[in-house]
C-alpha positions in Angstrom: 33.7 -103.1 -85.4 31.6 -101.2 -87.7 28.8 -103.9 -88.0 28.9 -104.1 -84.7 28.4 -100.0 -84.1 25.6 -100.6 -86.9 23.8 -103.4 -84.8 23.7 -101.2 -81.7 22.4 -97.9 -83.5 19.7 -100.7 -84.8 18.4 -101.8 -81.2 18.4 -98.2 -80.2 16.6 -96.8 -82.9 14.1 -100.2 -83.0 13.7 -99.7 -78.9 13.1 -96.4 -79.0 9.7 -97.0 -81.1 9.2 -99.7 -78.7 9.6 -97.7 -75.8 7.6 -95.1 -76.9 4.2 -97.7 -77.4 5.5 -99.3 -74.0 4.8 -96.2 -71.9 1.9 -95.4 -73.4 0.6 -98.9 -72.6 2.3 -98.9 -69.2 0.9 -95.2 -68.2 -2.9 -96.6 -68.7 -2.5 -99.8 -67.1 -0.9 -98.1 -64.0 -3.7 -95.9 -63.3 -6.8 -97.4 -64.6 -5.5 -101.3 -64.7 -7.0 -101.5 -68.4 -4.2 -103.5 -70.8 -5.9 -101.8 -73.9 -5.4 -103.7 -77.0 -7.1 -100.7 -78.9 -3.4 -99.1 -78.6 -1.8 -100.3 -81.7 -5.2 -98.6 -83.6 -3.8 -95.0 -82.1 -0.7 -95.7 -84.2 -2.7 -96.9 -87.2 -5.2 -93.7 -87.0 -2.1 -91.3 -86.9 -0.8 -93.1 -90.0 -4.2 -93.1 -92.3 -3.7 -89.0 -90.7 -0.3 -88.5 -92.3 -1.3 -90.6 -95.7 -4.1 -88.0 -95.9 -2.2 -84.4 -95.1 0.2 -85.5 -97.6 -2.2 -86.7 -100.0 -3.5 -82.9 -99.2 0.1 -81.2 -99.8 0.5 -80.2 -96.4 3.6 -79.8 -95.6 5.7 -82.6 -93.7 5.8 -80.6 -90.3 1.9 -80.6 -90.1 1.5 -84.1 -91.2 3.7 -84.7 -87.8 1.1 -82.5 -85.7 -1.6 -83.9 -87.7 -1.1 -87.1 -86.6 -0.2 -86.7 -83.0 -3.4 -84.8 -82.1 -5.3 -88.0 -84.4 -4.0 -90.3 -82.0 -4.5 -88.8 -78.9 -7.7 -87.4 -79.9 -8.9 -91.1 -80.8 -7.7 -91.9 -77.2 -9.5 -89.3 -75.6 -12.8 -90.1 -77.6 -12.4 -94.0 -76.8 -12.0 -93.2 -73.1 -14.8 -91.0 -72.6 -17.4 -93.4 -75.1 -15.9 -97.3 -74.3 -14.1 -97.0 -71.2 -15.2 -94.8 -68.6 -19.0 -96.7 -68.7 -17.0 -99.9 -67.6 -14.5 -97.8 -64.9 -14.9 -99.9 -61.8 -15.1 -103.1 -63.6 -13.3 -106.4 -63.2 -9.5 -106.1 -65.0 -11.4 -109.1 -67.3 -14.0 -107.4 -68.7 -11.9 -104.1 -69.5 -9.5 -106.9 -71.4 -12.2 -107.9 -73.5 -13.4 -104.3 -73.9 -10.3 -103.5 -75.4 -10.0 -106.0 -77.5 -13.8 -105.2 -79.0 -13.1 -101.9 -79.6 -9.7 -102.4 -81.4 -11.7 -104.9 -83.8 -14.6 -102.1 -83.9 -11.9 -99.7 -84.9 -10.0 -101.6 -87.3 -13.4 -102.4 -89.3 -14.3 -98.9 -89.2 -11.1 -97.9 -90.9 -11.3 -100.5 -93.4 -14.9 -99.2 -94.2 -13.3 -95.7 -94.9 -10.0 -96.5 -96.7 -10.2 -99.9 -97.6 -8.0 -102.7 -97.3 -5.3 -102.2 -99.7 -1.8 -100.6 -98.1 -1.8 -96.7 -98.5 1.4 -95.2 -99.0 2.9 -92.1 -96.5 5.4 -90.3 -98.7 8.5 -88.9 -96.0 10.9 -86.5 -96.8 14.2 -87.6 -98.4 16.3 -87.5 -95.4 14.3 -90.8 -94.2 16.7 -92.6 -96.4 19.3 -90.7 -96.6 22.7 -91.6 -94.6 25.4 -89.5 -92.5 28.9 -90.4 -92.3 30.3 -91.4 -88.4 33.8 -91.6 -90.2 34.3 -94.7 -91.9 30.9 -96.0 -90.4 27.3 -94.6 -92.6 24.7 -94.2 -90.6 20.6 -93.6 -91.7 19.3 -90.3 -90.4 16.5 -92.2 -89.5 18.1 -93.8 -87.1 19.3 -91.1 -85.7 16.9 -88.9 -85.2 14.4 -92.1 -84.3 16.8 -91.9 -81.0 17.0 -88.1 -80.2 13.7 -87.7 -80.6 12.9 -90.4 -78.6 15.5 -89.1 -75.6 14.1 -85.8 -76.0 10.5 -87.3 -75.6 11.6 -88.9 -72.5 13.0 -86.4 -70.6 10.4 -84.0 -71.3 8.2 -86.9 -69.8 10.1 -86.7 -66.4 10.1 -83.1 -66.3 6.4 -83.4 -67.2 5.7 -86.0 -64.1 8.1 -84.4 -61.8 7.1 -80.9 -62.0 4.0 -80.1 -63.6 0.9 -80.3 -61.0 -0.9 -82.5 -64.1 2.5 -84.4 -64.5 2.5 -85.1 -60.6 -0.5 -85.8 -60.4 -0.3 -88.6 -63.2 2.6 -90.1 -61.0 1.1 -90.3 -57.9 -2.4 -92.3 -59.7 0.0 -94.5 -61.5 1.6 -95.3 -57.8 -2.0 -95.6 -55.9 -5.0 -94.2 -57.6 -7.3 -94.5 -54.6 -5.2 -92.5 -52.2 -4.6 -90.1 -55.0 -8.6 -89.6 -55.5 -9.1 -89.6 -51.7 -6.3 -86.3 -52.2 -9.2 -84.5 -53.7 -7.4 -84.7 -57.4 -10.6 -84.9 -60.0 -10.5 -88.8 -61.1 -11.4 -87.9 -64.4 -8.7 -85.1 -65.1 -6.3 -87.8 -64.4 -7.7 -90.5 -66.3 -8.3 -88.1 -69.7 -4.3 -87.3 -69.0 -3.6 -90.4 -69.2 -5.1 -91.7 -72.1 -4.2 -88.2 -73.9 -0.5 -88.8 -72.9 -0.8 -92.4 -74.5 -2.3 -91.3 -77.5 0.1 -88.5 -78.3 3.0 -90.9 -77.7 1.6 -93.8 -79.9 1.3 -90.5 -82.7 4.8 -90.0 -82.1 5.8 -93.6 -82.5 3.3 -93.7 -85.4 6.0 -91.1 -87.3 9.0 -92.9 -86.4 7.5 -96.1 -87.5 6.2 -95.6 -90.8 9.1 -93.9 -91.3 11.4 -97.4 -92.1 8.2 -98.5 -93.2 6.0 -96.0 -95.3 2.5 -98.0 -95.9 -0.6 -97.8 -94.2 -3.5 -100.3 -93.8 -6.1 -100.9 -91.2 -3.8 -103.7 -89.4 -0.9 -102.2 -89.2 -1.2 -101.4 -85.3 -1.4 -105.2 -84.2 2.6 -105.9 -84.5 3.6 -102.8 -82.6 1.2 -103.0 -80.2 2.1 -106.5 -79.4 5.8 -105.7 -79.3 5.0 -102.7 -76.7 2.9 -105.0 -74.6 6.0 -107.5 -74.2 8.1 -104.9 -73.8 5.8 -103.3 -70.9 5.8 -106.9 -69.2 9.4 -107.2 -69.5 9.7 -103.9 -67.6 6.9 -104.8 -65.2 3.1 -103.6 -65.8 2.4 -100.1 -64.0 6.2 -99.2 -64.7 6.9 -96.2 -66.6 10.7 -96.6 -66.1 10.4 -100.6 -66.8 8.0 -99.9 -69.7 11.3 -97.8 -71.2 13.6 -100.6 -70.0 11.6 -103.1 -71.7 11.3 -101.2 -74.9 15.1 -101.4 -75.5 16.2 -104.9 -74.2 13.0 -106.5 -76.5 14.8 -104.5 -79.2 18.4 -105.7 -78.3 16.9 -109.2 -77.9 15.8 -108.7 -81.8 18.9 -107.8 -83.2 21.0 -109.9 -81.3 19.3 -113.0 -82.9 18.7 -111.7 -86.0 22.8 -111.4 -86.1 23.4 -114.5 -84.8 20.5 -116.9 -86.5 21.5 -118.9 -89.6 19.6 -118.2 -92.5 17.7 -121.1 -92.4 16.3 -120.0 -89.2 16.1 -116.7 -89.7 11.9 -116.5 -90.2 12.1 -118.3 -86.2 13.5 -115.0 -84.7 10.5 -113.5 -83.1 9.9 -117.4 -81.5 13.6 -117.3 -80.3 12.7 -114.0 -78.7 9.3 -115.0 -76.9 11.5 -117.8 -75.0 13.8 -115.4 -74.0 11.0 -113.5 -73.0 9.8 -116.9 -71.5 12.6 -117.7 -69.1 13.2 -114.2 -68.2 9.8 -113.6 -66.8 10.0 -117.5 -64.9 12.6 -115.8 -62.5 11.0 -112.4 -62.7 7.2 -112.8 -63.1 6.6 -109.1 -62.2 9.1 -108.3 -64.6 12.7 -106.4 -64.1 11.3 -103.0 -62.4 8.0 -104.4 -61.1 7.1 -104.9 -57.7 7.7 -108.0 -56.9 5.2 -110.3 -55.2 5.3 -112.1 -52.0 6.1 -115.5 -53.7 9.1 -114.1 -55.6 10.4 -112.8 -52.4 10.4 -116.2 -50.8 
């Protein structure tokens, strides 16, 4: 009973990082269609940002800060100097946009801080442990999760009742109609990449957390993992995006439970079919729209 308790505070924990990247990835693609594969380089700026306040001595709480406004910062920047030029271009060409700028990006941090891993020193209670009676349980894991709720409710009062928040809502649902409104395109657009970047920060903490080192690659795997997540969920979902973050997560653990170890390194393959079949009877993914094939 207790493993299995354990293997469920795992997939929430894991799925709230993945959640986190997901809406960030999901928010941008609703509004501007742009699948930006210069995400996962927001995470890896906000960690080179904590390896360097703490290589400072700042304390752990600015380190936090630090590397939120870093990442969304970075996003704002890369909006305003790689992506607005190309706004109005084919969903193609923004693809390979992205992808240029995240090489772009990871060469320039390699120039600065080379290629060897740099290590983010966290406070102790990242592996420390809390008694749920007879059951320990990290802090880490913990907190990963109520931070991660508390981030996502603050999101839905942030798109339900703030004029900005609204306003980011309605774009993601029709952007056209939104701009013919008379809401500012470009407000919008900055919100939205400045919302993504400050939740790829956040996921950035809770990530290096479990896994404290730094290089100029370390973006790729959790960008890819909130990509799938955000398909599962359906692209231009914000709700899927979150939906997607936590069943990719469950799908995870569940087969790392249940695969010999012989087949153990195959987990993430065993996961991609899942993925596979899942999106055969649901190409739009589970809260997308779905298309006028799947509904005949």
């Amino acid at each position: 009973m207790n493993e299995a308790i354990q293997q469920v505070v795992n997939a929430l924990s894991l799925g709230s990082i993945y959640a986190l990247l997901a809406l960030g990835v999901a928010l941008v693609f609703s509004i501007v269609r742009l699948v930006n594969f210069a995400h996962g380089e927001f995470l890896t700026v906000a960690g080179f940002t904590m390896y360097l306040t703490a290589d400072a001595g700042l304390p752990f709480v600015v380190m936090v800060a630090a590397a939120i406004t870093a990442a969304a910062a970075t996003a704002v920047v890369l909006e305003r100097l790689a992506f607005r030029p190309l706004r109005g271009a084919r969903e193609d060409t923004l693809l390979i946009a992205s992808f240029a700028v995240s090489i772009v990006l990871v060469n320039v941090l390699r120039l600065i801080f080379g290629t060897r891993p740099k290590v983010i020193p966290y406070p102790d209670w990242a592996t420390a442990q809390v008694n749920l009676g007879s059951l320990p349980l990290g802090w880490l894991d913990v907190i990963t999760f109520a931070v991660t709720i508390v981030t996502l409710v603050g999101m839905s009062l942030f798109l339900t009742r703030n004029t900005t928040g609204i306003a980011l809502r309605s774009a993601a649902s029709d952007f056209d109609t939104t701009r013919l409104m008379g809401i500012n395109a470009n407000r919008v657009i900055v919100g939205a990449f400045l919302t993504s970047g400050a939740l790829a920060g956040l996921a950035a903490v809770l990530y290096f957390a479990s896994s404290p080192f730094v290089d100029p690659t370390s973006g790729l795997t959790p960008v890819i993992k909130g990509f799938i997540a955000t398909v599962i969920g359906g692209l231009g979902s914000l709700s899927g995006a979150v939906l997607g973050g936590f069943i990719l997560a469950g799908l995870e653990v569940a087969i790392d439970v249940t695969l010999p170890d012989s087949l153990a390194v195959y987990g993430d393959a065993f996961v991609f079919v899942i993925v596979i079949l899942l999106l055969l009877f649901r190409p739009s993914g589970i809260l997308g729209l779905r298309t006028s094939e799947e509904r005949a």
